[in-house]
C-alpha positions as CSV (number, residue, x, y, z in Angstrom):
1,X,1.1,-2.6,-1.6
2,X,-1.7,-1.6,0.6
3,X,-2.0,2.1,1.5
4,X,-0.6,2.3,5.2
5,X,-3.0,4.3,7.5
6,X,-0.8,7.1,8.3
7,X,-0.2,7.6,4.5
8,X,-1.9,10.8,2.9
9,X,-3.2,9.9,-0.3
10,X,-1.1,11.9,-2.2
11,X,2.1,10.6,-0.7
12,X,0.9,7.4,-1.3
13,X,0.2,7.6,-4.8
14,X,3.9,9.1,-5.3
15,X,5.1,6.0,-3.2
16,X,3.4,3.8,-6.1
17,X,4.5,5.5,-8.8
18,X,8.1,4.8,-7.8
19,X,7.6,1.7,-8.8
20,X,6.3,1.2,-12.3
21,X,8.1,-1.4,-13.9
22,X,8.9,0.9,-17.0
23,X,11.2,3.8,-15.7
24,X,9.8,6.0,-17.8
25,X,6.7,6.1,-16.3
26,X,8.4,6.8,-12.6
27,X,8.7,10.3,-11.3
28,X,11.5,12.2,-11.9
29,X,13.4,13.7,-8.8
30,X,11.8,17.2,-9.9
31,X,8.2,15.6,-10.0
32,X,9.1,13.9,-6.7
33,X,10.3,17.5,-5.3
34,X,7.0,18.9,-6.7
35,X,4.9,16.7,-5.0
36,X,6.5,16.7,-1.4
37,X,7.1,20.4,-0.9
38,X,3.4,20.9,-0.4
39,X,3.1,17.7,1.8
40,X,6.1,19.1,4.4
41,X,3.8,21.1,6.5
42,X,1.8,21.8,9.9
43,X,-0.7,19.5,8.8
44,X,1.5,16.3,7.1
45,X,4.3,16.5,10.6
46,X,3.3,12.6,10.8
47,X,4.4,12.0,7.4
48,X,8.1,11.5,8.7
49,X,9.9,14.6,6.2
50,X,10.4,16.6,9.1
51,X,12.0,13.9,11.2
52,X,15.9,15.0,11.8
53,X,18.5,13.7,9.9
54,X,20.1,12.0,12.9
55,X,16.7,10.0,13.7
56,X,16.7,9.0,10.4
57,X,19.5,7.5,10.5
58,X,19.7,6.0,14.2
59,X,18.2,2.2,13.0
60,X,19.7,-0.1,11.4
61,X,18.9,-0.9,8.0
62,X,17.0,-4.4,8.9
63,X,14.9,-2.5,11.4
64,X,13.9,0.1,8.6
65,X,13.4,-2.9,6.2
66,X,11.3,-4.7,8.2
67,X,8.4,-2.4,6.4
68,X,9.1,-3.2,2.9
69,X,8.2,-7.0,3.0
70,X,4.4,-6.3,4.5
């Protein structure tokens, strides 16, 4: 999966680590926790973790989805 632009390198790194084949090697939700407090700031608002809840949620699934098969 290629980095997408808007994508810090950090949260990108997370995003591939999510997906090692061996579950043991994926983050755990406190090492996910760890690594995006820092990133939910002034200077990562583009990063969508300060998007509200109800924008989150206003597409429907197939529209978020479309993403995951680039």
């Amino acid at each position: 999966m290629a980095q997408p632009d808007s994508c810090s390198d950090e949260f990108y790194e997370l995003m591939l680590k999510c997906w090692f084949l061996d579950p043991d090697e994926r983050p755990t939700p406190i090492d996910i926790v760890a690594t995006l407090t820092p990133l939910d700031g002034p200077l990562h608002d583009d990063n969508g973790l300060n998007m509200p809840e109800d924008e989150c949620k206003s597409k429907p699934i197939e529209e978020n989805a479309i993403h995951l098969s680039e």
